[in-house]
N, C-alpha and C positions, 0 to 999 in steps of 0.2 A: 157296459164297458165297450168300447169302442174296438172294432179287430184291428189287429197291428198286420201290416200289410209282410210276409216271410220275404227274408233274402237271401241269396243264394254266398257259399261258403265262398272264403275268399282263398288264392293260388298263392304259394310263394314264386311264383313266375312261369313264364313260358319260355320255349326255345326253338331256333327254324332247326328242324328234324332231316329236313331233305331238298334238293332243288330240282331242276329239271329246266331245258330251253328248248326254243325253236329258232332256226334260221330260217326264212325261206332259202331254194336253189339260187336264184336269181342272183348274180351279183355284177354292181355297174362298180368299174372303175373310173380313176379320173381325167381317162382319156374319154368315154363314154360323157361324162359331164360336162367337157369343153364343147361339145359338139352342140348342147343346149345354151350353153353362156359363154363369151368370150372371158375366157380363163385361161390355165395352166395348171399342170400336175405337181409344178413346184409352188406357184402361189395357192393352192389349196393347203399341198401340207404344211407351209408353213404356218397358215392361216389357223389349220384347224389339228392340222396329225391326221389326217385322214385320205387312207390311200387306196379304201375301196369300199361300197355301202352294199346291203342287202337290203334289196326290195322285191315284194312277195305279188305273185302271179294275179291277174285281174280277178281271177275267179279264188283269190284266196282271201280269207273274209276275218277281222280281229277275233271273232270267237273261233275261228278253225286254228288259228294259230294261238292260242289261249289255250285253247284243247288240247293241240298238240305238246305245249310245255307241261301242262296241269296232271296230263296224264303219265310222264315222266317223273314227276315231281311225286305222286301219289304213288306211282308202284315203288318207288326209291324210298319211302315214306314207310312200307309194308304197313300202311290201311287202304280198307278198301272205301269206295265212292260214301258207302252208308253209316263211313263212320263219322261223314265230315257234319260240321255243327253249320258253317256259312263256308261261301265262295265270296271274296272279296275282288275285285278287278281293277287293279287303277288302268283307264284310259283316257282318252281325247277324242280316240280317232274312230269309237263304232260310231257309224252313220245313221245308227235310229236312237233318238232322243227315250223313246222306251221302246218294248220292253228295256232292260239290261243286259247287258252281256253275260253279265253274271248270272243271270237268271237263265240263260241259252247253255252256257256254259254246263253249269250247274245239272243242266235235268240230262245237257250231251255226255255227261262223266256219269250219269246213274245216282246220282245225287237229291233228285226231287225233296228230299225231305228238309234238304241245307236251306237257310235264310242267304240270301243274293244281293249282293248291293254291289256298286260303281262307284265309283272314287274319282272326282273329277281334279286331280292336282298336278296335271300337265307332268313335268320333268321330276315332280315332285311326289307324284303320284303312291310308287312301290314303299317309299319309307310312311307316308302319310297310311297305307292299307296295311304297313307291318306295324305302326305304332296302335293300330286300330283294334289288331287282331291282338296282339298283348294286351291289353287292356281288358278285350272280352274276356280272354281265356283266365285271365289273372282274378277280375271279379266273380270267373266260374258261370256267368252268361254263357260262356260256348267251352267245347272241348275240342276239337282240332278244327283246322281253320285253314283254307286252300288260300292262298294270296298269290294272286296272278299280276302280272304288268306287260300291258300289250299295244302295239299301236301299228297303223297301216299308213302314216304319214304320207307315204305316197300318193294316198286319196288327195290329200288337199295342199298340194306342195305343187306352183308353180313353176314349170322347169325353166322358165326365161328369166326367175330371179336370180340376180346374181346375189345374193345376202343371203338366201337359205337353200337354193334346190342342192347345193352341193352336200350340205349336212344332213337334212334329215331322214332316215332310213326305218325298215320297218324288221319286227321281231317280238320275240314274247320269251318270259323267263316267268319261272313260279318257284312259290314254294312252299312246304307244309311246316305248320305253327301248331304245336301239340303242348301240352300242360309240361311243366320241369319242376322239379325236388326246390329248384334255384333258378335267379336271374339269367335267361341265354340272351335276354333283350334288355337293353339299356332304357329309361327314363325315355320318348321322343321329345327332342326341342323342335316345333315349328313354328311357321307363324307366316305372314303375307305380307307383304305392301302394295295396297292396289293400287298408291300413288302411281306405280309405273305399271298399269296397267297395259298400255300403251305396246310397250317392250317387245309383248310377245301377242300376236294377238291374231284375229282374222279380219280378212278386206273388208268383208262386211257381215249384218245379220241375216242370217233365213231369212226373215219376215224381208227384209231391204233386197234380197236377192229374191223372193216370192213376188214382190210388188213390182220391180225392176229387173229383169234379169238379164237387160241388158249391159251393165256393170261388170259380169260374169261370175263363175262360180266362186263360192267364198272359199279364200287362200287362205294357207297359211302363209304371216308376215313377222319377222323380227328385228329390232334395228340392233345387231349384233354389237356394236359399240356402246350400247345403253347396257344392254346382257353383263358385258363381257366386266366394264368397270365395276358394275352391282355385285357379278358375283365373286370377283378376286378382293371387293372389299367387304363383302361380310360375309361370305361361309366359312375363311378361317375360325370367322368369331362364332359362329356356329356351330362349329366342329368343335371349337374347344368347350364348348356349353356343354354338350353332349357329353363328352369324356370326362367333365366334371360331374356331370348330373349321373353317369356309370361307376364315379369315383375311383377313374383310372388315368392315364397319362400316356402320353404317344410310345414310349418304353414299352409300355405292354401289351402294345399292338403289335399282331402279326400282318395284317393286310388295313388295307385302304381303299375303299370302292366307293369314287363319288361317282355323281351321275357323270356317261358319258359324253359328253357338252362341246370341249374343247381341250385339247390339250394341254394347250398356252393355260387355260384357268386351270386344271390339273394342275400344271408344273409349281404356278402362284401360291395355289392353297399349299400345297406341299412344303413349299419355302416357308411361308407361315408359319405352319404350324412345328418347322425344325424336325421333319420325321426322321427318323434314326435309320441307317442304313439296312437293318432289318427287315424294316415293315415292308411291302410288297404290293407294289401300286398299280391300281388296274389300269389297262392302256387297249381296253376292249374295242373303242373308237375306232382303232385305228383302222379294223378291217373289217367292225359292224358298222360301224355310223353314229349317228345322234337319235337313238331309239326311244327319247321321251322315258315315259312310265318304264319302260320293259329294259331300259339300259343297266342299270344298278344290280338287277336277279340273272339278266344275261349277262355282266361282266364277273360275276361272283358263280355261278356257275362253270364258268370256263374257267375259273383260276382254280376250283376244285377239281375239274375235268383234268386240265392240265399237267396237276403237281404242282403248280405255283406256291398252293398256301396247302395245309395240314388240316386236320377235324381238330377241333377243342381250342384254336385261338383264338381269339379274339380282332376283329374286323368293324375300322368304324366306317358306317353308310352315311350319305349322303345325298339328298335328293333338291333340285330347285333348278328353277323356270318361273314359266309363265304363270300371271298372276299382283305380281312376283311370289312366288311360294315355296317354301322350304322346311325339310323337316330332316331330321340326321337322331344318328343313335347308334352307340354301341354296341353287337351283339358276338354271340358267339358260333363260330365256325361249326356247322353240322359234318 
């Protein structure tokens, strides 16, 4: 008779337990950005809501700032480094293709024994490493599970553009993913369209910048008007997929945290979706910036730092960028 290969017991769900952030010190306002692009402090925030960014010291590096949240996130967690199963990271912006960050991460928090992976899903990043981590933890593959989202955009952010030096900014937010009685995380909906891969993208390849480097180094580029239409017309529909697949309804939401992007697409999806004067919308942009991966866990941290939002309600995420990639999900307030 042939062995039948064992599988491991299945979760009635998981739940985020704890968060933690990093800011860097550094902070450029938008008079500081006028002085690299012929701009204005008023045609920024109308453009974006954004009236001041943080970006992190030459000598400060995506895993130090990963660390720094990760390690917040775990003592707020009361487990320690050895209880974790993986380290998950969504980034863009570590500068070595391998190792991973997570794996640097991982053995800098005393972790050595965690399984480590990178999550390459730009703005889209943090929902994409939290739907990942429910899934482990629910099949009972893993039992707690660090989910970090970090990025140093700084590194590759032209300051002479005028289309993106003014947005995007660097930071890191985490959070710990442990087994629950019950659902704390919603069904994820994601999904791509690399039609418009285009969108959001870099000047060039390594290899093109390796052969050539007279071209210079590869930037980050966005055509913010291709962005801006894509995602006021379909993250509403995305958001509402989500809250269906939770089997819940904007009513029963306490908070709203999509990625921090743009204001103007904040305000749109909102309208959309008819949120109820209740819910309690994050607006973390305005004085972090457009932090990729790490915007969604840093604006959902600060609403619990704050008193914005409460433990136990319910918050729908929302993550999307470049790619075009997106993934969103209901979960519940640690």
């Amino acid at each position: 008779m042939t062995a039948r290969i064992a599988t491991t017991p299945v979760r009635a769900g998981s739940r985020i337990v704890s968060t933690g952030s990093y800011r860097p010190a550094r902070v450029i306002d938008n008079a500081e950005v006028c002085t690299w692009i012929e701009s204005s402090d008023e045609w920024i925030r109308e453009r974006s809501g954004i009236v001041e960014r943080r970006w992190a010291a030459p000598d400060e590096s995506v895993t130090d700032m990963g660390l720094a949240a990760a390690e917040k996130a775990l003592a707020a967690s009361g487990l320690s480094a050895t209880d974790l199963s993986m380290v998950l990271v969504a980034t863009v912006s570590h500068p070595y293709q391998t190792p991973s960050a997570a794996a640097e991460i991982a053995d800098r928090i005393g972790a050595p024994q965690a399984a480590a992976l990178d999550v390459a899903a730009a703005c889209a990043g943090f929902c994409y490493a939290l739907g990942l981590a429910d899934n482990l933890i629910r099949s009972g593959q893993s039992e707690h599970i660090l989910v970090i989202g970090v990025e140093k955009l700084s590194d590759f952010v032209r300051q002479d553009d005028r289309g993106s030096s003014f947005i995007f900014a660097d930071g890191a937010g985490a959070v710990v993913v442990s087994p629950s009685d019950h659902a704390g995380i919603g069904p994820t909906v994601w999904g791509a369209d690399g039609a418009q891969k285009d969108a959001i993208t870099m000047t060039q390849s390594w290899t093109e910048f390796r052969d050539d480097p007279s071209h210079g180094f590869p930037a980050l580029v966005m055509q913010g008007q291709q962005v801006f239409r894509w995602a006021v017309g379909e993250m509403a529909k995305v958001s509402q997929e989500a809250l269906a697949a939770a089997g819940v309804t904007v009513d029963d939401l306490a908070a709203f945290v999509p990625h921090q992007a743009n204001n103007r697409i904040t305000d749109a999806i909102v309208r959309q979706l008819a949120l109820p004067d209740h819910v309690v919308v994050a607006r973390d942009i305005i004085t972090t910036g457009n932090t990729s991966a790490a915007s969604v866990p840093l604006a959902l941290d600060r609403m619990l730092e704050s008193g914005e939002v409460g433990h136990g309600g319910l918050a729908l995420l929302v993550g999307f960028g470049a790619g075009l990639a997106y993934a969103a999900q209901v979960v519940e307030i640690p």
